[in-house]
Each structure stands twice: as C-alpha cells, then as structure tokens.
C-alpha positions in Angstrom: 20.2 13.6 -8.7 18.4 11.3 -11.1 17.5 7.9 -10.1 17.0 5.4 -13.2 14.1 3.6 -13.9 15.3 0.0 -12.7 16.5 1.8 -9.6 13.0 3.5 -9.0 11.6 0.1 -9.9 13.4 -1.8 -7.4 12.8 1.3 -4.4 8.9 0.9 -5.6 9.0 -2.9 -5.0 10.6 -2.7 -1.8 8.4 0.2 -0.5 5.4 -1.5 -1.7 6.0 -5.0 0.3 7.0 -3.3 3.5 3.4 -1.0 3.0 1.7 -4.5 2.5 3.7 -6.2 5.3 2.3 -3.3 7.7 -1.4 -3.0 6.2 -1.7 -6.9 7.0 -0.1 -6.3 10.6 -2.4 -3.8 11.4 -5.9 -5.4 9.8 -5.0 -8.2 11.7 -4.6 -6.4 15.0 -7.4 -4.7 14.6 -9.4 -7.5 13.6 -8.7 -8.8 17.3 -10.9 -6.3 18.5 -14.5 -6.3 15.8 -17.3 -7.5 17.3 -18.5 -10.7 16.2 -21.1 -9.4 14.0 -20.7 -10.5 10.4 -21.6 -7.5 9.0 -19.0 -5.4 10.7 -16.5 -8.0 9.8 -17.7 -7.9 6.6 -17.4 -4.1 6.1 -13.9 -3.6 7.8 -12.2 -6.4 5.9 -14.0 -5.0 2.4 -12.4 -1.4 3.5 -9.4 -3.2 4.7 -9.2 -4.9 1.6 -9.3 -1.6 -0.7 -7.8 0.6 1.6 -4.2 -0.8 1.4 -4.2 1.1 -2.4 -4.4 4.2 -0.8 -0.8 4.2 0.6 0.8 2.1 -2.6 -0.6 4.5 -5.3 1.8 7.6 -4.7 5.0 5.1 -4.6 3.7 3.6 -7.6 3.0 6.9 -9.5 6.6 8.2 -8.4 8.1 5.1 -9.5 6.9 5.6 -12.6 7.1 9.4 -13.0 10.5 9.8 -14.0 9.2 10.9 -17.8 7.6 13.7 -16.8 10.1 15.6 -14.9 11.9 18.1 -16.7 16.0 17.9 -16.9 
C-alpha cells in the first residue's frame, strides 16, 4: 500500500510533535537531577538541545522518501 505525500506529510507532522513533546518531558525530568554546576548544565542542555534531531531525522527522511521507492 502506498501512502500519498500529503498523507505522509501529515503522519510526519504528527510523529514529529509527539517526538518533541517527549524530548522536552524527559530533558526536563532529567534536568531535576544535574548538579548545580554551570558547566554541566551547560553541556546536557547543548546535547539536549541537538540531540532531539537524532529521533526526528528518520521520520523526516521517510516522509519524504516516497520518490525513491520503486512501484
């Protein structure tokens, strides 16, 4: 079965908010428990704040991958 593009589009969008919705959830619980040393905070929230690309790129490269495949 072949999903459209709008279709994929509109999965991707949802997928991506509920990833974001979850990455901020967790930084912040995590946060919670840094010590108060500025560098450490500094260095998880620089990681946190590149990391959350990590779990958005595949969603984004499927949404956007339905070119390639072969009918």
């Amino acid at each position: 079965m072949t999903v459209s593009l709008p279709k994929r589009r509109l999965v991707a969008c949802a997928a991506i908010l509920v990833i974001l919705l979850l990455w901020v959830l967790a930084v912040s619980a995590l946060a919670e428990h840094l010590p108060k040393n500025q560098l450490v905070q500094l260095l998880f929230y620089a990681v946190a704040g590149i990391g959350w690309a990590l779990p958005v790129i595949p969603v984004i490269s499927w949404s956007e991958n339905y070119k390639s495949r072969k009918k």
